[in-house]
VEXDREN-2710 file (C-alpha; in Angstrom, 1 decimal):
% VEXDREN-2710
k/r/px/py/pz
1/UNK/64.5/3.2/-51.7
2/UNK/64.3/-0.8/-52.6
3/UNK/60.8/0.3/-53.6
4/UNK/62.3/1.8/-56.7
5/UNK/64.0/-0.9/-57.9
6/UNK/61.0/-3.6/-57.4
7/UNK/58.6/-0.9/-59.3
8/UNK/61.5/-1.2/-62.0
9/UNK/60.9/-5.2/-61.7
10/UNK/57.4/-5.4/-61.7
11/UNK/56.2/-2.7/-64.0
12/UNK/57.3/-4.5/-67.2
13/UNK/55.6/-7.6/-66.6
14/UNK/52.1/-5.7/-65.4
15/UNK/52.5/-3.7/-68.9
16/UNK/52.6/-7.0/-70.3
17/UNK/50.1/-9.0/-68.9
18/UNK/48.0/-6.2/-69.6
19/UNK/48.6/-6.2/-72.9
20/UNK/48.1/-10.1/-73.8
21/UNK/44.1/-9.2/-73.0
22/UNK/44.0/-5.6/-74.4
23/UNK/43.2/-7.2/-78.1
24/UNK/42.2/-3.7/-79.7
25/UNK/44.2/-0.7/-81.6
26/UNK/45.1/1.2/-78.6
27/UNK/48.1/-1.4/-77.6
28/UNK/50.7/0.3/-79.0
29/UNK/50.3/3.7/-77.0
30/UNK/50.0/1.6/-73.8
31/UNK/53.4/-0.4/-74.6
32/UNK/54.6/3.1/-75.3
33/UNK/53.2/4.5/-71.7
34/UNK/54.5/1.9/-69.9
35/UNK/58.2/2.0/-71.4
36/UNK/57.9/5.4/-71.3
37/UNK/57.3/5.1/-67.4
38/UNK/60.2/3.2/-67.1
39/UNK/62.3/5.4/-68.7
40/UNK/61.5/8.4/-66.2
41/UNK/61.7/6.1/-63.5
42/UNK/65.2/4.9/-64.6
43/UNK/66.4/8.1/-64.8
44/UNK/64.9/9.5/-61.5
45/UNK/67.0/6.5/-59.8
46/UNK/69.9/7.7/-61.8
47/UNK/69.4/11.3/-60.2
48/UNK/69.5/9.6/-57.1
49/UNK/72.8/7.2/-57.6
50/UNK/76.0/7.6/-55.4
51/UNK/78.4/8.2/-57.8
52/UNK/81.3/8.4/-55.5
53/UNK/84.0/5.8/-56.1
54/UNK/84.3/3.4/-53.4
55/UNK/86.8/0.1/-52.8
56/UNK/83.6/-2.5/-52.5
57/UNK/81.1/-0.8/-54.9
58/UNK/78.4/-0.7/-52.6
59/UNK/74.6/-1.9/-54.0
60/UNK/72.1/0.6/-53.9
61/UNK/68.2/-0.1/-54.5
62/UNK/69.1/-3.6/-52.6
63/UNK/65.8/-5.8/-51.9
64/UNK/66.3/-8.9/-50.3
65/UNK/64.0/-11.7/-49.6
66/UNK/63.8/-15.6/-48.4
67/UNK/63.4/-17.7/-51.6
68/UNK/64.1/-21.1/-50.8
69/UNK/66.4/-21.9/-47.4
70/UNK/66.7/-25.8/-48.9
71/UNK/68.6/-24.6/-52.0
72/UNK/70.0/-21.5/-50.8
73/UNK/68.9/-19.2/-52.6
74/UNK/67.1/-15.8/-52.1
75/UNK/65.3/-13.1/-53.9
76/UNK/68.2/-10.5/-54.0
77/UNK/68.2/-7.2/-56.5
78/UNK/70.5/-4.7/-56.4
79/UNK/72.0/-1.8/-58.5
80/UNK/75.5/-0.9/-59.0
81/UNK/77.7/1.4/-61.7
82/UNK/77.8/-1.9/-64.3
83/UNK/73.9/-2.3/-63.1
84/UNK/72.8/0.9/-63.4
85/UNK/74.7/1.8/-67.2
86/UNK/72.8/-1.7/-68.2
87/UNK/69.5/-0.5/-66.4
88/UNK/69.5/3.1/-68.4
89/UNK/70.2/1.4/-71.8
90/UNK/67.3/-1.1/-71.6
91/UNK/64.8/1.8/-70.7
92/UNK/66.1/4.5/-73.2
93/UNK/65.9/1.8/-76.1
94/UNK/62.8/0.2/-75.3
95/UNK/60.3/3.3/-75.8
96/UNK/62.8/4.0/-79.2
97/UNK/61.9/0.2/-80.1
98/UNK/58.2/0.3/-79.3
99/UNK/57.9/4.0/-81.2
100/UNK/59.7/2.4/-84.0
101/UNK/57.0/0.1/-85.0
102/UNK/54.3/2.8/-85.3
103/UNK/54.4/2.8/-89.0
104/UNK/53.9/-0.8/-89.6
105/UNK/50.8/-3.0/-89.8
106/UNK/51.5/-6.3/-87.3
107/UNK/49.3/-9.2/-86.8
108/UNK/48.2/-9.3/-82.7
109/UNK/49.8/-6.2/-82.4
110/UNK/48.8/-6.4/-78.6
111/UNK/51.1/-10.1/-78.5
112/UNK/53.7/-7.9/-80.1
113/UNK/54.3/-5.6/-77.5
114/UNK/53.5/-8.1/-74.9
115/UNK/56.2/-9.7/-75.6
116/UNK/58.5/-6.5/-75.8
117/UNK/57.9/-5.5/-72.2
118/UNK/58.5/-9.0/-71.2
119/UNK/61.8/-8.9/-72.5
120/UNK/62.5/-5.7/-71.1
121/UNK/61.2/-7.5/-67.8
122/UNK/63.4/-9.9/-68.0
123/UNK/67.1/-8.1/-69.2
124/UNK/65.9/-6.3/-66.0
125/UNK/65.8/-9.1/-63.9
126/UNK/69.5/-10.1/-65.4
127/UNK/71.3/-6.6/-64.6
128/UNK/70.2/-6.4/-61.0
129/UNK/70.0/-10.2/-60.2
130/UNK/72.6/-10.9/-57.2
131/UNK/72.2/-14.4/-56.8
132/UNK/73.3/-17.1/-59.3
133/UNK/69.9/-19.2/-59.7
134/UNK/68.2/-16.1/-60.0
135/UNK/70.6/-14.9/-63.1
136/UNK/69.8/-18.0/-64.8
137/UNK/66.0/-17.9/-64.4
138/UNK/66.0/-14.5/-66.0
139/UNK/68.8/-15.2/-68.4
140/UNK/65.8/-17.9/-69.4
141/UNK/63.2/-15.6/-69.6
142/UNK/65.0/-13.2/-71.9
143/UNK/65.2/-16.2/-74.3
144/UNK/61.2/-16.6/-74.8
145/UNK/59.8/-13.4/-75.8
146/UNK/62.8/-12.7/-78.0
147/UNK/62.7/-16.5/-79.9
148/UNK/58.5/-15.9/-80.3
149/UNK/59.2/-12.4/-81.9
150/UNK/61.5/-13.2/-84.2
151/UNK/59.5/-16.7/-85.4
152/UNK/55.9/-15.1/-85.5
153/UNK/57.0/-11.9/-87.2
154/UNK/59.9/-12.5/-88.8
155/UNK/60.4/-13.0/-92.3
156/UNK/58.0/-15.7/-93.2
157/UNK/60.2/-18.1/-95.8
158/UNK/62.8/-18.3/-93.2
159/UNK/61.7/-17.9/-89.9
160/UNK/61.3/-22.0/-88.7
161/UNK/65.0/-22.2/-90.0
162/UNK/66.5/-19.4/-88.2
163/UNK/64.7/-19.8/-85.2
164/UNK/65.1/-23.1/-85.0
165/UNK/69.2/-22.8/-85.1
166/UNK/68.8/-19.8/-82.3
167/UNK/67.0/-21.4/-79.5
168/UNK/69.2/-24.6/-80.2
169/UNK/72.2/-22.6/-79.5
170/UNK/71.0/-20.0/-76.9
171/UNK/69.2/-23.1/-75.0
172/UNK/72.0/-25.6/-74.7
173/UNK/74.3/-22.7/-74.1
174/UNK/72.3/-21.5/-71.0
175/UNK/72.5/-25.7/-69.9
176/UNK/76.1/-25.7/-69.8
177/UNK/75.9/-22.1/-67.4
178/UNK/73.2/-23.9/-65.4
179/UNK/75.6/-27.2/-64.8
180/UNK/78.6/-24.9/-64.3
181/UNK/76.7/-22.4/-62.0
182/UNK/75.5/-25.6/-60.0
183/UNK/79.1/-27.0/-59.4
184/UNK/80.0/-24.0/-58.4
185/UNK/77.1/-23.8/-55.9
186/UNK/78.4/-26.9/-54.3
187/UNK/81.7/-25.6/-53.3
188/UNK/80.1/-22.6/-51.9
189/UNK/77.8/-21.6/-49.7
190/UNK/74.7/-20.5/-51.1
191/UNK/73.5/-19.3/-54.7
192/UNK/74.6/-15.5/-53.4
193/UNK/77.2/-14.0/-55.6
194/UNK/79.5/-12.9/-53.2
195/UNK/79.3/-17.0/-52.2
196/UNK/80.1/-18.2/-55.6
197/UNK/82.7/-15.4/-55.5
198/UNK/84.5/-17.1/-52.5
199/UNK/84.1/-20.9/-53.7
200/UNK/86.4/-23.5/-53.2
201/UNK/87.8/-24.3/-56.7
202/UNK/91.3/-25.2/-57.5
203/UNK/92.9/-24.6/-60.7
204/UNK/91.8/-27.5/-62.7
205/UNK/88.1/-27.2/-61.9
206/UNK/88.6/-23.9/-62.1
207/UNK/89.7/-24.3/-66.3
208/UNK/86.5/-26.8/-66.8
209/UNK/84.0/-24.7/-65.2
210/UNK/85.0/-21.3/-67.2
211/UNK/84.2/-23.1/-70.4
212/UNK/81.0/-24.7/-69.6
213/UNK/80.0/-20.6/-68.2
214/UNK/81.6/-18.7/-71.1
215/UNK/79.9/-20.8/-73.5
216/UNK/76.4/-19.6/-72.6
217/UNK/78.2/-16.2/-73.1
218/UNK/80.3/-16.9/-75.9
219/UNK/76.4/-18.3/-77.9
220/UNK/75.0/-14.9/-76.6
221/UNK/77.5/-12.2/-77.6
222/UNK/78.2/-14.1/-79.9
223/UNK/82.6/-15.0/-80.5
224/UNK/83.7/-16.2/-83.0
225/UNK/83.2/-19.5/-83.6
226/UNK/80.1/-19.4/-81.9
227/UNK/78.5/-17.0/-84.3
228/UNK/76.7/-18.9/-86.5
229/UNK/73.1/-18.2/-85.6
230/UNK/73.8/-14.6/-85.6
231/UNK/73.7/-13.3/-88.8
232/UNK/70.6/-15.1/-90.0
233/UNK/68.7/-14.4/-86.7
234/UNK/69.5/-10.6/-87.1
235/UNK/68.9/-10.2/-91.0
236/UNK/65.5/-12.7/-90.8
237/UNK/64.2/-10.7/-87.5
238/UNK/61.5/-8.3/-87.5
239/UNK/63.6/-4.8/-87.3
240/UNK/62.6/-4.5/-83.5
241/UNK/63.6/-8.1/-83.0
242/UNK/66.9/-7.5/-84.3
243/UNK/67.3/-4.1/-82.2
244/UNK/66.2/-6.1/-79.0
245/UNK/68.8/-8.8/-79.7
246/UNK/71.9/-6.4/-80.7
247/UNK/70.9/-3.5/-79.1
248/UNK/70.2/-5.3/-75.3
249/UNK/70.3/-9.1/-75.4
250/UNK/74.0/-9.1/-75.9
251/UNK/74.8/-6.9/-73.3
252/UNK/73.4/-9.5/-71.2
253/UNK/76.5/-12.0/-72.2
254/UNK/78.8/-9.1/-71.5
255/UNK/78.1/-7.9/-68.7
256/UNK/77.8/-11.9/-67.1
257/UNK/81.4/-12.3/-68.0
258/UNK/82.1/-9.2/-65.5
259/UNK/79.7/-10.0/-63.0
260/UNK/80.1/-13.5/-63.1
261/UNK/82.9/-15.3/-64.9
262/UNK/86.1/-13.2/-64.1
263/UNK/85.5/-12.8/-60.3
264/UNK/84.3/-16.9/-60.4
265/UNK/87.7/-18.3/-62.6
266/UNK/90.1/-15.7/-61.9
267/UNK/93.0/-19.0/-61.9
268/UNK/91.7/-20.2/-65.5
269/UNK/91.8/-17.1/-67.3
270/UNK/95.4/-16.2/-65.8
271/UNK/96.1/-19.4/-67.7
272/UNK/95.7/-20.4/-71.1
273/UNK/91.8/-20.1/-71.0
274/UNK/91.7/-16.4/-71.4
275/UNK/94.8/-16.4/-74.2
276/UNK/92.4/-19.1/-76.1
277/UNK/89.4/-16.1/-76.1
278/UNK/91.2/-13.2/-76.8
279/UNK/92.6/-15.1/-80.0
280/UNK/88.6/-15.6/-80.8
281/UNK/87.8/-12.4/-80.0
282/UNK/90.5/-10.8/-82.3
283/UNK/89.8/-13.5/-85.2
284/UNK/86.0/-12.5/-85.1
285/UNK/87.1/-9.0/-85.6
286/UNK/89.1/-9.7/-88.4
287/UNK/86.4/-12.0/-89.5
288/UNK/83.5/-10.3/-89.0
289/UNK/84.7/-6.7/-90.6
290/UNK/85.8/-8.9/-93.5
291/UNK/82.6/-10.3/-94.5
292/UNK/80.6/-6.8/-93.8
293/UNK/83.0/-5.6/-96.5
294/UNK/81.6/-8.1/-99.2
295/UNK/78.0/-7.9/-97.6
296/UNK/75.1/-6.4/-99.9
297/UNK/72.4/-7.0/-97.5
298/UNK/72.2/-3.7/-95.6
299/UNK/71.1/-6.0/-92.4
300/UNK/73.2/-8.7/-92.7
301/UNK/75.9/-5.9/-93.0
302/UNK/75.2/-4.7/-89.7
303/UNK/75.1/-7.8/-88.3
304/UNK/78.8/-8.8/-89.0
305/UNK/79.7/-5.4/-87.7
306/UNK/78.3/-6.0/-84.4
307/UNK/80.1/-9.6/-84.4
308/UNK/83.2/-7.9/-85.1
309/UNK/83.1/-4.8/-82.9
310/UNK/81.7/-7.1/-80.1
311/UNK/84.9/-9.0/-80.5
312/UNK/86.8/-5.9/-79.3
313/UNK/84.7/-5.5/-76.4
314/UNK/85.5/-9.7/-75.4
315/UNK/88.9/-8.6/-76.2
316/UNK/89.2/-5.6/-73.9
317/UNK/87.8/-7.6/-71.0
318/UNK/89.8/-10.2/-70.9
319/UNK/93.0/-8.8/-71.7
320/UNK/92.7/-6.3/-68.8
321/UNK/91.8/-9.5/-66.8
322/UNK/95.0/-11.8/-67.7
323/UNK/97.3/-8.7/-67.2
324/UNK/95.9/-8.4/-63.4
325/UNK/96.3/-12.0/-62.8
326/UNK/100.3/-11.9/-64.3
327/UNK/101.4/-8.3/-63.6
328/UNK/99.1/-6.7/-61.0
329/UNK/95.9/-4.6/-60.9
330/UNK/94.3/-2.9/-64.3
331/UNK/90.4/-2.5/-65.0
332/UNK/90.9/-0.4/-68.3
333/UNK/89.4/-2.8/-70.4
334/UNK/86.2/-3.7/-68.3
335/UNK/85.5/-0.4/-68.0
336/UNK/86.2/0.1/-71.7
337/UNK/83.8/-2.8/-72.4
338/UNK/81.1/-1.2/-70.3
339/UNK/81.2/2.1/-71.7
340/UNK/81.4/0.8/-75.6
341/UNK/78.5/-1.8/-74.9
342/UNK/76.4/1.5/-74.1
343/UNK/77.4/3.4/-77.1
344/UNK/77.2/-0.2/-79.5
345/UNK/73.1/-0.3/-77.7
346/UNK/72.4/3.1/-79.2
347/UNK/74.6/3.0/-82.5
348/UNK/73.4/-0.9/-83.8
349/UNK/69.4/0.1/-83.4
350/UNK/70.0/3.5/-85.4
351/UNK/71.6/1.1/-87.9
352/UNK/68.8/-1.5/-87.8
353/UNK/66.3/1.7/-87.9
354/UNK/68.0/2.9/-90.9
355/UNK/68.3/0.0/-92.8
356/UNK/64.3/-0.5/-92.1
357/UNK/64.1/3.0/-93.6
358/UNK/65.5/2.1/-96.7
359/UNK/63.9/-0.7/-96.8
360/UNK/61.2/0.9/-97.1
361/UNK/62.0/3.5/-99.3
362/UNK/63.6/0.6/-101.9
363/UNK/61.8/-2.0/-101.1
364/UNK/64.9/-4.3/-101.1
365/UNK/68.0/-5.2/-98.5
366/UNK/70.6/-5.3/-101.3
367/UNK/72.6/-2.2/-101.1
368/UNK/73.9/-2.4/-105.1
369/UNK/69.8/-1.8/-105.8
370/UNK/69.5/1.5/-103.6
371/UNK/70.9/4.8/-104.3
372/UNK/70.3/8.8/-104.9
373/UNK/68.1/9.2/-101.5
374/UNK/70.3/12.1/-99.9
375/UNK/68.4/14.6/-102.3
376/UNK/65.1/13.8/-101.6
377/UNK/65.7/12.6/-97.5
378/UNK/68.1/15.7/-96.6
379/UNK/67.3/15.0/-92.8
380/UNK/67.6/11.1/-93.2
381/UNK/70.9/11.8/-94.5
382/UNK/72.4/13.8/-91.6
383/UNK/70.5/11.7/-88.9
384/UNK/72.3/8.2/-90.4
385/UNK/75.8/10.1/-91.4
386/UNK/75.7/11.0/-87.3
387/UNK/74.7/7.0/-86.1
388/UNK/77.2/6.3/-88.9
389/UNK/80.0/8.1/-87.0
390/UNK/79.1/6.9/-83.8
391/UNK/79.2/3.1/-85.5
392/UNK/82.6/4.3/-86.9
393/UNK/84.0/5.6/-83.6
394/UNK/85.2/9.2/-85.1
395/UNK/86.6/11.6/-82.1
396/UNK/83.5/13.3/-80.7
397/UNK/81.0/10.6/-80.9
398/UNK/80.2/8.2/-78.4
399/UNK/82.2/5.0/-80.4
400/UNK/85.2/6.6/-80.0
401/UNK/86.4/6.8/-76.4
402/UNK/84.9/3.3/-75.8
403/UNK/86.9/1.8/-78.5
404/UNK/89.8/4.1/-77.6
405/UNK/90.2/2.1/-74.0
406/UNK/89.7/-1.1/-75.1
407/UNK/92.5/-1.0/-77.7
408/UNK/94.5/0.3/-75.0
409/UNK/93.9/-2.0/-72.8
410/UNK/94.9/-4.9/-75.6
411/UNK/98.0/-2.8/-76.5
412/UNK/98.7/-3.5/-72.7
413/UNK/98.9/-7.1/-72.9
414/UNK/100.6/-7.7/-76.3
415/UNK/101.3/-5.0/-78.8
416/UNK/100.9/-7.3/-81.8
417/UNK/97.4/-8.1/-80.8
418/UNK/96.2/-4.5/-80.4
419/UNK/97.5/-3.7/-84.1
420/UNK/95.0/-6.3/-85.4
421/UNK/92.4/-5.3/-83.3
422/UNK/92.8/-2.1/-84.7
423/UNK/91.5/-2.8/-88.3
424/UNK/88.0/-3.0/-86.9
425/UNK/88.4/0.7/-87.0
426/UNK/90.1/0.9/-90.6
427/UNK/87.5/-1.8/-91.8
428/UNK/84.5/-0.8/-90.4
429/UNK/85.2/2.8/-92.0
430/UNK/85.7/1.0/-95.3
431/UNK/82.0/-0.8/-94.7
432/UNK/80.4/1.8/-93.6
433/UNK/81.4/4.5/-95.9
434/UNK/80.6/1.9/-98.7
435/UNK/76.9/1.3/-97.2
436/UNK/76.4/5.1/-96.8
437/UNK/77.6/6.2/-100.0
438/UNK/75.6/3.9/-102.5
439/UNK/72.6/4.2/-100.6
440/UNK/72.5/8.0/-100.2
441/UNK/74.7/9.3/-103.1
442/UNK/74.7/6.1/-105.7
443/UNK/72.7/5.8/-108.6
444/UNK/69.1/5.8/-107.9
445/UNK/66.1/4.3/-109.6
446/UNK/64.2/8.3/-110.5
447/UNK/60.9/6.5/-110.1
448/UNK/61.2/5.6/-107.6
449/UNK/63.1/8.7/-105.9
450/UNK/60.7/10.3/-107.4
451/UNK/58.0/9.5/-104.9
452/UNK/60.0/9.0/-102.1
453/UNK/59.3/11.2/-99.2
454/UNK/62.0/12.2/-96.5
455/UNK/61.4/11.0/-92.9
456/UNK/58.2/10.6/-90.7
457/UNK/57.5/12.2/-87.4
458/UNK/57.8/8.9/-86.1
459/UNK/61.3/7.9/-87.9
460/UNK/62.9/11.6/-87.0
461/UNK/62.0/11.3/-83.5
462/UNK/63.5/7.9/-83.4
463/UNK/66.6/8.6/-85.6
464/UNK/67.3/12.8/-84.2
465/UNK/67.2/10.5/-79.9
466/UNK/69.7/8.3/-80.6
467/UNK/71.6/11.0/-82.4
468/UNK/71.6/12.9/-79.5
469/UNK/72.7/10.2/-77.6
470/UNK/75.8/9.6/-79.6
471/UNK/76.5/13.7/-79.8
472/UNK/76.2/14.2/-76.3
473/UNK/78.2/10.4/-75.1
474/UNK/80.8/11.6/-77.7
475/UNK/81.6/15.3/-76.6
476/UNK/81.1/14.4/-72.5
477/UNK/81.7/10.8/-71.7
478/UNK/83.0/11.2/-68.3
479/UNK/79.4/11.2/-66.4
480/UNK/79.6/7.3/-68.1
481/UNK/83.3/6.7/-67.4
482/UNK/82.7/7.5/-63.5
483/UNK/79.1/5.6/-63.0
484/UNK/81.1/2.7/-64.2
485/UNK/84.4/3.0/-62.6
486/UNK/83.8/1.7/-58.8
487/UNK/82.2/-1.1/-59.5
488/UNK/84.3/-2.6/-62.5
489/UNK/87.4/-1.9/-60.1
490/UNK/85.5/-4.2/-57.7
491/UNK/84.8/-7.0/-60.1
492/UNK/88.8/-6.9/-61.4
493/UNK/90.2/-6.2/-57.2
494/UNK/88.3/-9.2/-56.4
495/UNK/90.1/-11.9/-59.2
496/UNK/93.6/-11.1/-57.2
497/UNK/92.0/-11.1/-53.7
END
């Protein structure tokens, strides 16, 4: 069955290659065939997925092949629950990203998408990567497509800024992972995870080595204070840029604290290096909901609203993680992370989508300058009220039960904590509502209402998936709950052993 996975691989980057010489009109349906490929074939691997719990989380799809014997390294893939919840929300977004562009005009449209399946190429690459070279490479390649996206076809009077101040950060982030991962590498055996798993570090290398790591992850996610790229990078992007970064990109940082960073430094984050992170975590949630309250840019809005409710998620993981090193055994808040980074992938993009949509509709970002569309887009209304819930985390949708776990898992480790975690809830209600109810229900320009037409084909079909995604996710979690359980029980088992 490894043939499934390497099709999974490989299929992006032929899409893309393809598409760098297909220089005519038709690019955009053959970005949309190939991500639409990927999509069935992620799901026909899913049909096929073991879902039964076991103690060592046992990696299906595995390919293995000789890379280099000198720096001991190899060509390993592999699926797992974490892998596979990772795989499914890069393929069910990237057709949603691709179709969203349908109604715009781009220049090199066929570059455009290109690039797009290359990212999706390499986010692959990160969530079924089993060695620690390997992860880097394709942590690397991620960067690339995303940084010449955002700097050809974002917004053109502040593009070389913002892009500038992103690959800075993202770049000599990923150089302190390399230098950690390569310390690591040379107290263990080879670059294989389950080698860098059992290295030789004691306590005080241990402390230095899960800084110079979480700092690649800490620029990605990003925590608070390493946040300062973000907003810009996400208001300034192309719509699709800024769904690609939020939606995917960051999962990438979470899901390489799991995979890598907590079974790696289990003795530093017992310490006083994973106290330190959840007091970032739970600042940037104060922080981050308190400046989407004052926002009036709908997209820069959104963007401190995923900085603060990905501070939750940080949160989550690592207070689950200093509890098992002190008191014993508890995974709640990985699995909690894992299940709200699937639910944050779908919600953020229908944000992004619908603040494109009212861009469009208003021709403007500030908020104060929209108003009075709910009569005249009835089915906009209902589609973004439902993404809006999901954002929220009301019972019922999928935010909720994510959210629910994670500030469980904080109550766990200190009670005081979890009650200031909790205003993300209470705050990004606040936000929210405000966001929705000037743009939908405010006082509206009647000229321009007056020609303003309710949803495309396009838009619906974008908007009415994701809604169905945060319906279904809300009402019947559990299939998500159990693909994830095994192997974040692994990951957490395997800091105390």
């Amino acid at each position: 069955m490894s043939y499934l996975l390497l099709t999974l691989l490989l299929l992006p980057l032929v899409g893309s290659g393809l598409l760098f010489f297909w220089k005519n009109a038709s690019s955009k349906y053959i970005a949309l065939a190939f991500a639409l490929a990927q999509m069935f074939l992620a799901f026909y691997m899913l049909g096929s997925f073991d879902f039964n719990p076991t103690v060592d989380a046992p990696l299906q799809y595995e390919i293995t092949y000789p890379w280099s014997s000198y720096i001991k390294s190899s060509l390993n893939f592999g699926i797992d629950g974490m892998s596979m919840l990772m795989v499914l929300l890069t393929n069910i977004l990237v057709p949603l990203i691709v179709l969203s562009s349908y109604n715009e005009a781009k220049g090199y449209p066929n570059s455009f998408y290109a690039l797009i399946l290359l990212m999706q190429f390499g986010l692959l690459g990160v969530f079924t990567s089993l060695d620690g070279l390997l992860f880097y490479i394709f942590w690397e390649v991620t960067l690339i497509p995303i940084w010449l996206i955002a700097g050809i076809w974002g917004q053109e009077d502040k593009r070389v800024k913002f892009t500038t101040k992103f690959f800075v950060y993202t770049f000599v982030g990923s150089l302190f992972m390399l230098i950690g991962l390569i310390y690591v590498y040379n107290h263990a055996a080879s670059f294989a995870l389950t080698d860098l798993y059992n290295a030789d570090l004691n306590i005080n290398e241990q402390n230095v080595i899960f800084w110079f790591i979480f700092f690649a992850f800490a620029v990605k996610l990003p925590v608070f204070p390493f946040h300062t790229w973000q907003p810009d990078t996400y208001t300034y992007s192309p719509t699709q840029g800024s769904m690609l970064l939020s939606g995917i990109m960051l999962k990438m940082a979470v899901y390489g604290v799991l995979r890598y960073l907590l079974p790696i430094t289990p003795l530093a984050i017992g310490g006083i290096s994973g106290e330190i992170v959840i007091i970032l975590s739970v600042i940037g949630i104060i922080y981050g909901a308190l400046i989407a309250m004052i926002s009036t840019d709908s997209k820069r809005l959104i963007a401190f609203s995923s900085l603060s409710h990905v501070g939750l998620i940080v949160a989550g993981i690592f207070a689950s993680a200093v509890v098992t090193m002190r008191s014993g055994l508890t995974f709640e808040g990985g699995q909690g992370a894992m299940i709200q980074s699937f639910a944050h992938g779908i919600n953020v993009v229908g944000l992004f989508y619908c603040a494109d949509i009212l861009y469009k509709r208003f021709k403007t970002r500030d908020i104060r300058k929209m108003g009075g569309l709910a009569k005249v887009a009835p089915k906009f209304a209902i589609l973004f009220m439902i993404i809006l819930l999901g954002a929220t985390g009301v019972p019922l949708t999928n935010g909720f039960i994510g959210e629910f776990i994670l500030l469980k898992s904080v109550y766990t480790y200190n009670h005081i904590m979890a009650v200031m975690a909790g205003l993300t809830i209470i705050l990004c209600a606040a936000y929210m509502l405000r966001f929705y109810g000037k743009a939908m229900f405010g006082k509206g320009d009647d000229s321009v209402l007056a020609t303003t037409k309710d949803v495309s084909n396009v838009e619906f079909t974008v908007l009415a998936s994701l809604s169905v995604f945060v319906i279904v996710l809300g009402v019947y979690p559990q299939p998500v709950i159990e693909m994830v359980t095994s192997s974040v029980s692994f990951i957490y088992s395997s800091m105390i052993n």
